[in-house]
Residue frames as qw, qx, qy, qz and C-alpha x, y, z in Angstrom:
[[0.000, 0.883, 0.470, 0.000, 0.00, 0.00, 0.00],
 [0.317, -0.767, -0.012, 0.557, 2.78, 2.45, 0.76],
 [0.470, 0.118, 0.826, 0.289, 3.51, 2.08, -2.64],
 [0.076, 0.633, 0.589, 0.497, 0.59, 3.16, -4.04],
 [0.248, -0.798, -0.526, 0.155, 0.15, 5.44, -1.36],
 [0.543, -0.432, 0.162, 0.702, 3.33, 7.58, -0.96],
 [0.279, 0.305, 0.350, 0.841, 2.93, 9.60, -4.43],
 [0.050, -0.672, -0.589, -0.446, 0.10, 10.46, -3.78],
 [0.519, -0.625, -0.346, 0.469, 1.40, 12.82, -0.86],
 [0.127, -0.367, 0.160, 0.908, 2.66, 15.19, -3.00],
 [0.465, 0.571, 0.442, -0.512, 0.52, 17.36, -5.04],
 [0.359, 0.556, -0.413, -0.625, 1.78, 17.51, -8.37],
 [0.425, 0.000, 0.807, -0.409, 0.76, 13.72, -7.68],
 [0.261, 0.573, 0.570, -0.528, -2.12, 14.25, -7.37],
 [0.454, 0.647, -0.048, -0.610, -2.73, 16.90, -10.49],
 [0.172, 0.494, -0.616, -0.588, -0.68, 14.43, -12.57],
 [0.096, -0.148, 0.984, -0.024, -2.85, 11.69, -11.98],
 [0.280, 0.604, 0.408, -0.624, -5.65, 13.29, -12.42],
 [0.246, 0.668, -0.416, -0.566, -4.32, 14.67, -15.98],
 [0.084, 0.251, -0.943, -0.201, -3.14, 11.14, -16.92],
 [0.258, 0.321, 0.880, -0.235, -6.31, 9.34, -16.21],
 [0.438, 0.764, 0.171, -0.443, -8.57, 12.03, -18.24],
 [0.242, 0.637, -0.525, -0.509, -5.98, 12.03, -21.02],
 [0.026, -0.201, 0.964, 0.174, -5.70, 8.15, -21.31],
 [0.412, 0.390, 0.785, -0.250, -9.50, 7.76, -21.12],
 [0.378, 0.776, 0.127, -0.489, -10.09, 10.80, -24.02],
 [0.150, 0.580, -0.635, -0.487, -7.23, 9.58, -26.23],
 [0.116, 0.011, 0.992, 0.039, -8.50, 5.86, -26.31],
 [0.390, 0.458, 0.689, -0.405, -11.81, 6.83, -27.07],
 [0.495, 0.781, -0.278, -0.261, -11.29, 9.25, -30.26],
 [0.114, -0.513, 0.819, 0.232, -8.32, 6.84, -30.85],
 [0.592, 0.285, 0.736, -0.167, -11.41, 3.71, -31.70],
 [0.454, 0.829, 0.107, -0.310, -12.38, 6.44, -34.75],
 [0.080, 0.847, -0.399, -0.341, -8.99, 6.74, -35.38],
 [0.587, -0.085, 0.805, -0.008, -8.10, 2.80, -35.55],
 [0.612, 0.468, 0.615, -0.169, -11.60, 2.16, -37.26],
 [0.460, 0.809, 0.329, -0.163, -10.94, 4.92, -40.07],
 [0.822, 0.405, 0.005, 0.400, -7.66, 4.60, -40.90],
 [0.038, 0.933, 0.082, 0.347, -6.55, 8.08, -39.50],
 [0.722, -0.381, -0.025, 0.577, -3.32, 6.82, -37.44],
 [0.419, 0.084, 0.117, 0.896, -1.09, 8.94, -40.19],
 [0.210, -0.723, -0.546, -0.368, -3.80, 12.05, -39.43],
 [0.668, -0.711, -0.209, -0.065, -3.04, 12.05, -36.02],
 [0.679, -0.394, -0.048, 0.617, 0.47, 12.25, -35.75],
 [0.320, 0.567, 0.304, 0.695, 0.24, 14.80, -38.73],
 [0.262, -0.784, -0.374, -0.419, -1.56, 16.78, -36.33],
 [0.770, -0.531, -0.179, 0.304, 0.59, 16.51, -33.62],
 [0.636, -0.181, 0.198, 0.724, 3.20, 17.81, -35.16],
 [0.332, 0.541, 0.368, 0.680, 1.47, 20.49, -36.72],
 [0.356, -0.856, -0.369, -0.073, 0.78, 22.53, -34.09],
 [0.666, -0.080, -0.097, 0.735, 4.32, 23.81, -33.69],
 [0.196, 0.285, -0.047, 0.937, 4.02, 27.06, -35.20],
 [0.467, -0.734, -0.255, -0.422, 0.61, 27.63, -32.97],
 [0.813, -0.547, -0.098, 0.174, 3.09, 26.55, -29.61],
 [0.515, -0.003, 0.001, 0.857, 6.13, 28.53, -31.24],
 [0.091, -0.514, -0.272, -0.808, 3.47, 31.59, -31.60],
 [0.628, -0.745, -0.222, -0.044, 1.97, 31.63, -28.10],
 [0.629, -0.494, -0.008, 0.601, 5.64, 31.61, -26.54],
 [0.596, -0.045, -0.012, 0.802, 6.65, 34.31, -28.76],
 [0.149, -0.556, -0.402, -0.712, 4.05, 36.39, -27.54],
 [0.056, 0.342, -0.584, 0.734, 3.88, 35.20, -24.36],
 [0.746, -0.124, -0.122, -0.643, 0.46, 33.85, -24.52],
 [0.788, -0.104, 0.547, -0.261, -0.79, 30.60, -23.07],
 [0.163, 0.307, -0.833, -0.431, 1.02, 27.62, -25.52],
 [0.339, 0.297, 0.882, -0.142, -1.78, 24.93, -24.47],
 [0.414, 0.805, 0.297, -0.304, -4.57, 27.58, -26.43],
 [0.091, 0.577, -0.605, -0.541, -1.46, 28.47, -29.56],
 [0.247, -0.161, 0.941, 0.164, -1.57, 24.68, -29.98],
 [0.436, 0.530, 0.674, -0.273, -5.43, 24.34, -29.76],
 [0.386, 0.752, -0.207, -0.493, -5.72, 27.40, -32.59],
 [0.245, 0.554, -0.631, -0.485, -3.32, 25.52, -35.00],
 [0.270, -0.017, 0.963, 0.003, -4.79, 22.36, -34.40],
 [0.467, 0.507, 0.695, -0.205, -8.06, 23.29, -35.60],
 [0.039, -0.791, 0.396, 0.466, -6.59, 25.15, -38.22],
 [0.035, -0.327, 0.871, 0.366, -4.84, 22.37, -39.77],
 [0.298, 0.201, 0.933, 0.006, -7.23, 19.98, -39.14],
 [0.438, 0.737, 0.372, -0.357, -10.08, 22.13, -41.27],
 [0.017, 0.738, -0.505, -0.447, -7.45, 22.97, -43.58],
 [0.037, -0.009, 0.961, 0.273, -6.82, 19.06, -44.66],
 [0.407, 0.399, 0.821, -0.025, -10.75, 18.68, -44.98],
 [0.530, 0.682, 0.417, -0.282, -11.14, 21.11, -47.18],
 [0.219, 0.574, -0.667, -0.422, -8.09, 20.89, -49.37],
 [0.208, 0.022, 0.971, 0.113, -9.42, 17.00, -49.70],
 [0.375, 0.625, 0.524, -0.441, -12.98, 17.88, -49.98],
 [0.310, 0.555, -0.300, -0.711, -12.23, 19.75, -53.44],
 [0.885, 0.451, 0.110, -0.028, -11.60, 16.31, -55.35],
 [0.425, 0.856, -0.274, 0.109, -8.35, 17.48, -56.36],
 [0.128, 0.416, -0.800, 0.412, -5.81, 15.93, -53.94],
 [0.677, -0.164, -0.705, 0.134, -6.32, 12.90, -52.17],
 [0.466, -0.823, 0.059, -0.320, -6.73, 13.19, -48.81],
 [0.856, -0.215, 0.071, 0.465, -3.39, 11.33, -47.51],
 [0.474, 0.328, 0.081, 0.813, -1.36, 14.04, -49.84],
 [0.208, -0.856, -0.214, -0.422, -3.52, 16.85, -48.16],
 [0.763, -0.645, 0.044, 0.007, -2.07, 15.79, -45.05],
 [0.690, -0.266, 0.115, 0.663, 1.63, 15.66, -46.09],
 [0.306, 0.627, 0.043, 0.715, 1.55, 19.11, -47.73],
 [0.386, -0.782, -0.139, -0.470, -0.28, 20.48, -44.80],
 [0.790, -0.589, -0.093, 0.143, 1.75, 18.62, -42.29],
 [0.728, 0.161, 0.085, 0.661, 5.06, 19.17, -43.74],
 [0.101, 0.777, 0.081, 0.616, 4.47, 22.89, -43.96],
 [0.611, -0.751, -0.054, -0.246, 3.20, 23.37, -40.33],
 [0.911, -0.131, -0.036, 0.389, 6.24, 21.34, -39.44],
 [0.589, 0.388, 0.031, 0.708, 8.70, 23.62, -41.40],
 [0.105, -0.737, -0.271, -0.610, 6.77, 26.72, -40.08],
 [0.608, -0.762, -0.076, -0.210, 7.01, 25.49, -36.64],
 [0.792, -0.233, -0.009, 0.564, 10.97, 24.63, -36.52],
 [0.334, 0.490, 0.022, 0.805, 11.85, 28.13, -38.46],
 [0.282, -0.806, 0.085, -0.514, 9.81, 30.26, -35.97],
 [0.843, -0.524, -0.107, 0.061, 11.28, 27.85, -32.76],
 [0.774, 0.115, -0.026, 0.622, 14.80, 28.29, -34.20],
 [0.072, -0.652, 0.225, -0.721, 14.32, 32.49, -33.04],
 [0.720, -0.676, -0.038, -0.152, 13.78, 31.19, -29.45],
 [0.256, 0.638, -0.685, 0.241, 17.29, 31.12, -27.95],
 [0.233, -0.252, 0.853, -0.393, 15.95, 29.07, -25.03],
 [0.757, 0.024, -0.206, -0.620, 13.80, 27.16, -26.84],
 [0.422, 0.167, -0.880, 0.139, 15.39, 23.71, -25.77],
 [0.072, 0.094, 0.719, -0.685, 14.30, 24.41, -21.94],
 [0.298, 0.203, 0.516, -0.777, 11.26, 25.91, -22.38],
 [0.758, 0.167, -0.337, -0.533, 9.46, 23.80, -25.35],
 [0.172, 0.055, -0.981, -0.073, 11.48, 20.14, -24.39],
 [0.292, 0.127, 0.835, -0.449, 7.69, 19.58, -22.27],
 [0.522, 0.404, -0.032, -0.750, 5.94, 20.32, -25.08],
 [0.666, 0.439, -0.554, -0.240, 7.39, 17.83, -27.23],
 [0.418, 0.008, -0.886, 0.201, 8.17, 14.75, -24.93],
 [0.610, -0.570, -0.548, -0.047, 5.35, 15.68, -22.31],
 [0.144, 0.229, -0.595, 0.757, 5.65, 16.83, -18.59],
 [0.626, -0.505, -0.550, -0.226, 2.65, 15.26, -16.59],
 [0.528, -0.277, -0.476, 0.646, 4.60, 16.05, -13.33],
 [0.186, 0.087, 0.136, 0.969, 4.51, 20.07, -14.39],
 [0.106, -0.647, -0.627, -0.420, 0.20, 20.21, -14.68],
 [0.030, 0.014, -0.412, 0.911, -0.36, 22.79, -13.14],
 [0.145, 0.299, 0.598, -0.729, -4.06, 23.65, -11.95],
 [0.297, 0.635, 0.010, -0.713, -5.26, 25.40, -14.92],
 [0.008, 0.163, -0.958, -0.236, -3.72, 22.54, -16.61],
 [0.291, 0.170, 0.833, -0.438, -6.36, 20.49, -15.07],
 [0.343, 0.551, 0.557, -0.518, -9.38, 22.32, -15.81],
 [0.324, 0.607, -0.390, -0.612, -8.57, 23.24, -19.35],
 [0.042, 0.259, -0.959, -0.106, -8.36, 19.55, -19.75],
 [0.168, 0.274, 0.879, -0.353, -11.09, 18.58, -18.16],
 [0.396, 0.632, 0.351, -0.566, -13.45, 20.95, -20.12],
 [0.480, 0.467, -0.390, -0.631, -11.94, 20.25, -23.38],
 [0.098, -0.144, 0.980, -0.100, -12.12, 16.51, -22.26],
 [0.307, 0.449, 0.551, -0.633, -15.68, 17.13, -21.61],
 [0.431, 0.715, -0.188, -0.517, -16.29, 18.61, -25.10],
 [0.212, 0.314, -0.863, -0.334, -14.46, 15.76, -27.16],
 [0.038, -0.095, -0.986, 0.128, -16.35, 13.09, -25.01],
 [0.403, 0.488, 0.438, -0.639, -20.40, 14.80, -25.02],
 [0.309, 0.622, -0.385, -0.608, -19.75, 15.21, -28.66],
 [0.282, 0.226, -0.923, -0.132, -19.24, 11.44, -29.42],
 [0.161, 0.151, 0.832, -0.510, -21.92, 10.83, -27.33],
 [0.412, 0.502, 0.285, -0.705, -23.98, 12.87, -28.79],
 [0.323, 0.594, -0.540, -0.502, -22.82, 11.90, -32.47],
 [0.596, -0.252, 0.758, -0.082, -22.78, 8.29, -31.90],
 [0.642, 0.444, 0.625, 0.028, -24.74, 6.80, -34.56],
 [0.556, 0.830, -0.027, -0.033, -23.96, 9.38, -37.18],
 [0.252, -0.709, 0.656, 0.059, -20.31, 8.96, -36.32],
 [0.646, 0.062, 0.759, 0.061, -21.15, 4.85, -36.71],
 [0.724, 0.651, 0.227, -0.020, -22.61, 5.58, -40.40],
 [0.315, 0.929, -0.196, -0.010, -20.37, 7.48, -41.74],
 [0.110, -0.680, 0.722, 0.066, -17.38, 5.26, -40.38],
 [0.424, 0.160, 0.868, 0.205, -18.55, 1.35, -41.58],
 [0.369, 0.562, 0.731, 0.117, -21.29, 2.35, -44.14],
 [0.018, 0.251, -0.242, -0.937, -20.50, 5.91, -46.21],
 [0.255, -0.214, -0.562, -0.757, -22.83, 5.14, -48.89],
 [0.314, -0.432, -0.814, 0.230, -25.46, 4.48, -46.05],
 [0.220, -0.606, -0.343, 0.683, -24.91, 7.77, -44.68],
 [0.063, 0.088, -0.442, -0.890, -25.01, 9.54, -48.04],
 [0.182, -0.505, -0.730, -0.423, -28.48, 7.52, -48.62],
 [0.255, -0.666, -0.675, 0.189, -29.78, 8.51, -45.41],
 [0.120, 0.895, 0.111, 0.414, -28.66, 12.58, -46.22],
 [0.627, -0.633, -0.111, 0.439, -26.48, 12.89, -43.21],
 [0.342, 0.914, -0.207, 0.063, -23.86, 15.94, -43.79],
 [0.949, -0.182, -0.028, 0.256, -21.13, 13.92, -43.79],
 [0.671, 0.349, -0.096, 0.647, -18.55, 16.45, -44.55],
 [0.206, -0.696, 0.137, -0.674, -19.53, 18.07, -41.70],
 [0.827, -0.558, 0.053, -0.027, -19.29, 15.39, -39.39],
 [0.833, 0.262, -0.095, 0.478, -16.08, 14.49, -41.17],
 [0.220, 0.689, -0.182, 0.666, -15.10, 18.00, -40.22],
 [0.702, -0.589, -0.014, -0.401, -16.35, 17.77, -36.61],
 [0.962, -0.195, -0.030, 0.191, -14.31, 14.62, -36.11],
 [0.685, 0.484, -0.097, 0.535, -11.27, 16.45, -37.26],
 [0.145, -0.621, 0.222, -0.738, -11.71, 18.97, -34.82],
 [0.914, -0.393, 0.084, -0.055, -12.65, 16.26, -31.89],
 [0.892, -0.022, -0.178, 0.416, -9.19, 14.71, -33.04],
 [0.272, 0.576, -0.393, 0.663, -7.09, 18.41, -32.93],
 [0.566, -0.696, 0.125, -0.424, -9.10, 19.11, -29.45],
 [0.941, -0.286, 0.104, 0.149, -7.76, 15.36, -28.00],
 [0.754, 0.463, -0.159, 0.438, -4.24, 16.53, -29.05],
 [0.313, 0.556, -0.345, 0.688, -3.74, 19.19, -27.39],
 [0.794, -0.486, 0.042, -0.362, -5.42, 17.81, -24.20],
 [0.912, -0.026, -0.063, 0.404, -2.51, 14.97, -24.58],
 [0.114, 0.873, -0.210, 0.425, 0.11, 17.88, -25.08],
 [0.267, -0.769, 0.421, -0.399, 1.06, 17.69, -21.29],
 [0.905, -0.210, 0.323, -0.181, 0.80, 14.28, -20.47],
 [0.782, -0.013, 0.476, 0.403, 3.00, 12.67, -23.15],
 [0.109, -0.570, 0.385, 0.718, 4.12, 15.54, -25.26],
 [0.684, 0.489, -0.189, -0.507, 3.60, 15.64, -29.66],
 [0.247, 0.474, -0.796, -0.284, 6.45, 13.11, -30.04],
 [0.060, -0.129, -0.989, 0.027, 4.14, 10.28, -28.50],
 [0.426, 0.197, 0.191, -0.862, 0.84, 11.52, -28.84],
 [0.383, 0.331, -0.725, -0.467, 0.27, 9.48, -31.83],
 [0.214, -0.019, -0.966, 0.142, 1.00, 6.04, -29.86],
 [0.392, 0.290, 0.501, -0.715, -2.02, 7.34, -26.91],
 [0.538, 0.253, -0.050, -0.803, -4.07, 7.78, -30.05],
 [0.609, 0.227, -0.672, -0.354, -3.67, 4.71, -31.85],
 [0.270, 0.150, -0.942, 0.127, -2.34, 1.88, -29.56],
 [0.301, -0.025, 0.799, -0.520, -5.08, 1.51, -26.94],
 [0.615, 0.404, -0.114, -0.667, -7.97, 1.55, -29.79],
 [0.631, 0.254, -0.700, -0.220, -6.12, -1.30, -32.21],
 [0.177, 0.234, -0.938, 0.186, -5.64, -3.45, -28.80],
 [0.477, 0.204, 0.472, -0.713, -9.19, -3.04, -28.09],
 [0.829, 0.362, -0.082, -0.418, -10.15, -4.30, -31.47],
 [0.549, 0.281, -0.704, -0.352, -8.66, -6.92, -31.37],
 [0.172, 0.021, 0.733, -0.658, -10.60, -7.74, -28.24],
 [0.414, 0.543, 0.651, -0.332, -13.82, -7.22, -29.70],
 [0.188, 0.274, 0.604, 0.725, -16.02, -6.34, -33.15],
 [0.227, -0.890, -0.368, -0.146, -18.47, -3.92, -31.00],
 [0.377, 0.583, -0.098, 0.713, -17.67, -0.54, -31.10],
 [0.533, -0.787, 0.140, -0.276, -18.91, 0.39, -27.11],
 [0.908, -0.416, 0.046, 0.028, -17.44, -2.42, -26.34],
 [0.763, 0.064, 0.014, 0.643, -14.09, -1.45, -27.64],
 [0.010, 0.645, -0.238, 0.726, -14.27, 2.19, -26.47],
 [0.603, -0.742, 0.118, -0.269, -15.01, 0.92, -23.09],
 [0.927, -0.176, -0.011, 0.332, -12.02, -1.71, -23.25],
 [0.489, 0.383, -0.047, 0.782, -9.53, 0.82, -25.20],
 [0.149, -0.830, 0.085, -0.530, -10.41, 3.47, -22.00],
 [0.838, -0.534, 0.077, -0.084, -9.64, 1.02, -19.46],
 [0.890, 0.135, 0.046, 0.432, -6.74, 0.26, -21.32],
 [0.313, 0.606, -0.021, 0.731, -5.52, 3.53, -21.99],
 [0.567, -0.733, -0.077, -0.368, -6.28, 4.50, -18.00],
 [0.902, -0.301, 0.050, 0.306, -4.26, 1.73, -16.81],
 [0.819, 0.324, 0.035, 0.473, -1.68, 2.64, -18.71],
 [0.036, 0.749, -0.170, 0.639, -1.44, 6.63, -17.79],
 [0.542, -0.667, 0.449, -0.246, -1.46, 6.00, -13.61],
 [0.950, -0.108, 0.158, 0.245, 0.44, 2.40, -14.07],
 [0.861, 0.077, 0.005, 0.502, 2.90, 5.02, -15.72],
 [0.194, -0.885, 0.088, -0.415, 2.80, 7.69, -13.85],
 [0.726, -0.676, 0.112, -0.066, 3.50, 5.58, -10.73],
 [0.873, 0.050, 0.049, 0.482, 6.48, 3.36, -12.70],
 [0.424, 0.733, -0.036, 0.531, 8.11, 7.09, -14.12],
 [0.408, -0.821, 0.125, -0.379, 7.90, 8.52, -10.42],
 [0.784, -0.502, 0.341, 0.133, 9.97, 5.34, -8.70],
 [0.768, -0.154, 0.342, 0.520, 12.52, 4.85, -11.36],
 [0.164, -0.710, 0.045, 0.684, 12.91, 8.57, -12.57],
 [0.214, 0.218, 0.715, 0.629, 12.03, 8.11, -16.78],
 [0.236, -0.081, -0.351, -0.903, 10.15, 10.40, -18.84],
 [0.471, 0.100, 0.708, -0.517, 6.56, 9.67, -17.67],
 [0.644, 0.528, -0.130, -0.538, 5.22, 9.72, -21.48],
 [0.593, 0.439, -0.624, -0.256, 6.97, 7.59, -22.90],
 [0.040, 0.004, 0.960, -0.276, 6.61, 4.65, -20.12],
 [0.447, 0.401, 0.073, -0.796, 2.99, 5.38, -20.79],
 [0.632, 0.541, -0.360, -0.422, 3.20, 4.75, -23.94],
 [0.384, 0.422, -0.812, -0.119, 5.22, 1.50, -23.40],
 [0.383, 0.139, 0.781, -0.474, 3.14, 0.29, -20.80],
 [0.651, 0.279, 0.581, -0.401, 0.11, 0.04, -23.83],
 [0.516, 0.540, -0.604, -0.279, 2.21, -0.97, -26.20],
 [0.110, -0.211, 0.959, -0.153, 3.01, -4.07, -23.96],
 [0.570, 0.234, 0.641, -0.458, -0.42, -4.64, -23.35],
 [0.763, 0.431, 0.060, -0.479, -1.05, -4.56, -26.73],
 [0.467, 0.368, -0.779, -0.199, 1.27, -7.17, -27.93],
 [0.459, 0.102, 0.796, -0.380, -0.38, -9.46, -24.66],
 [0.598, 0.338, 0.525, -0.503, -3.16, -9.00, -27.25],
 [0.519, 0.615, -0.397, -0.442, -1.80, -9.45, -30.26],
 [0.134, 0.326, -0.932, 0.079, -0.38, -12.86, -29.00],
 [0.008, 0.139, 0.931, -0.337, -3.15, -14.38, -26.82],
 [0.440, 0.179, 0.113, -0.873, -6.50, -12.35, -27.96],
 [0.554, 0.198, 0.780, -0.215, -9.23, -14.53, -28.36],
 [0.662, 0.574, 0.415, 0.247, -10.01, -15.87, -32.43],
 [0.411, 0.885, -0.098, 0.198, -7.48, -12.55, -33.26],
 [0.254, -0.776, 0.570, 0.094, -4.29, -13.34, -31.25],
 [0.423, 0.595, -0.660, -0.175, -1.56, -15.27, -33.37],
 [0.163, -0.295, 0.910, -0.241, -1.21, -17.88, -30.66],
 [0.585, 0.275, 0.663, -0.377, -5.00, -19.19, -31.15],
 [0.789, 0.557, -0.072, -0.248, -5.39, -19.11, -34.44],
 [0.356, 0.518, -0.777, -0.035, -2.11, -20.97, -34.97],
 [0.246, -0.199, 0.847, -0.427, -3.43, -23.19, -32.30],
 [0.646, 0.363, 0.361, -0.566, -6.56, -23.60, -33.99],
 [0.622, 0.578, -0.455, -0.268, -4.99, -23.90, -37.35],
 [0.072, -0.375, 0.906, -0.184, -3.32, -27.10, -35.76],
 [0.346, 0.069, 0.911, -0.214, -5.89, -28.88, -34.77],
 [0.717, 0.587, 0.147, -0.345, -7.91, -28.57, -37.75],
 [0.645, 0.508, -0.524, -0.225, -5.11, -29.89, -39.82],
 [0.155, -0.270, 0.925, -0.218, -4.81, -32.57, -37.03]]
């Protein structure tokens, strides 16, 4: 118990566990969408575009968590409606758009003399650092990602197994499409603190894919990929805190393990049973 108990004496603790539980439960839920609809390379695009919105806040002095948000939703409306013309694929939308932002955000970082120090938490994370305002800025765009999906459910569901469904039934699909895009910038820069842009990505993707291959119902794999993605933020909070490693990126390798558990042993989709199976049917 002392263990478990002992972090939890100090308060930044406390705020990062807090932070890490909301982030791992909001990235693993938009991360199902992201899985289901292909939108892995999307997501890190995004991540990484937000530079020049987090190199513009600091050289202004402004809040970087609300720079980021701005360029995230930015980009992300940007790529649906350079795809949306017809004219460019939507994969190529995303490497012009990402590649810029990118470029845009290392030229303006490269006038910061002290950028090293005072971006490295941006880019690898600093869950220890949350600060208060942290919190609640989380929590309310947490709030907002997760009512929204709630509320969207079923048009979300058409539009992600059955397009031509959703076209029959009129839905405005390039408005949810847009909607979602903006759900994914929002869940970025909510991750931001917790595990920084360079591992955002993983948060999004890994707990989702290790959920499906758990199950072929979508609740039922947002409720596994939140549990999964939970565990994974306090199981590596606590591991980062006793043996002194980045806290993101144990995170992140904590549900990467899990998901090779499931890539090995998942029932009718882990390698081990179906090779087991595939045995005794040719026995």
């Amino acid at each position: 118990m002392d263990l478990i108990l002992t972090p939890l004496t100090y308060e930044f603790m406390q705020r990062g566990l807090l932070a890490s539980l909301m982030v791992g439960i909001i990235c693993a839920v938009v991360g199902c969408y992201v899985v289901l609809r292909s939108m892995a390379f999307l997501g890190d695009a995004l991540a990484h575009a937000i530079l020049p919105g987090v190199a513009i806040a600091y050289l202004v002095k402004g809040d970087l968590l609300i720079g980021a948000l701005v360029a995230a939703i930015l980009v992300a409306l940007a790529i649906g409606f350079l795809s949306r013309q017809g004219t460019l694929k939507e994969d190529t939308a995303i490497g012009i758009l990402f590649a810029g932002a990118l470029a845009l955000g290392v030229a303006l970082i490269s006038t910061i003399k002290t950028y090293a120090l005072d971006l490295t938490h941006i880019l690898f994370g600093n869950v220890l650092g949350v600060s208060v305002n942290d919190l609640w800025l989380t929590a309310i765009l947490g709030l907002i990602v997760l009512t929204t999906i709630v509320l969207l459910y079923k048009e979300f569901l058409v539009i992600s197994f059955d397009p031509v469904l959703a076209a029959t039934l009129r839905l405005p699909v390039e408005l949810l499409r847009n909607v979602m895009l903006i759900l994914l910038a929002l869940t970025i820069v909510v991750s931001l603190q917790t595990v920084g842009i360079a591992l955002v990505a993983a948060m999004l993707v890994t707990p989702g894919a290790t959920a499906y291959l758990l199950t072929r119902r979508l609740p039922t794999m947002m409720v596994i990929a939140a549990l999964i993605g939970a565990f994974s933020s306090i199981a590596g909070l606590y591991a980062s805190f006793y043996i002194n490693v980045a806290s993101g990126a144990v995170v992140v390798l904590i549900a990467t393990a899990i998901f090779l558990l499931a890539f090995l042993f998942a029932p009718t989709r882990g390698i081990v049973w179906r090779a087991r199976r595939e045995r005794q049917g040719g026995d």
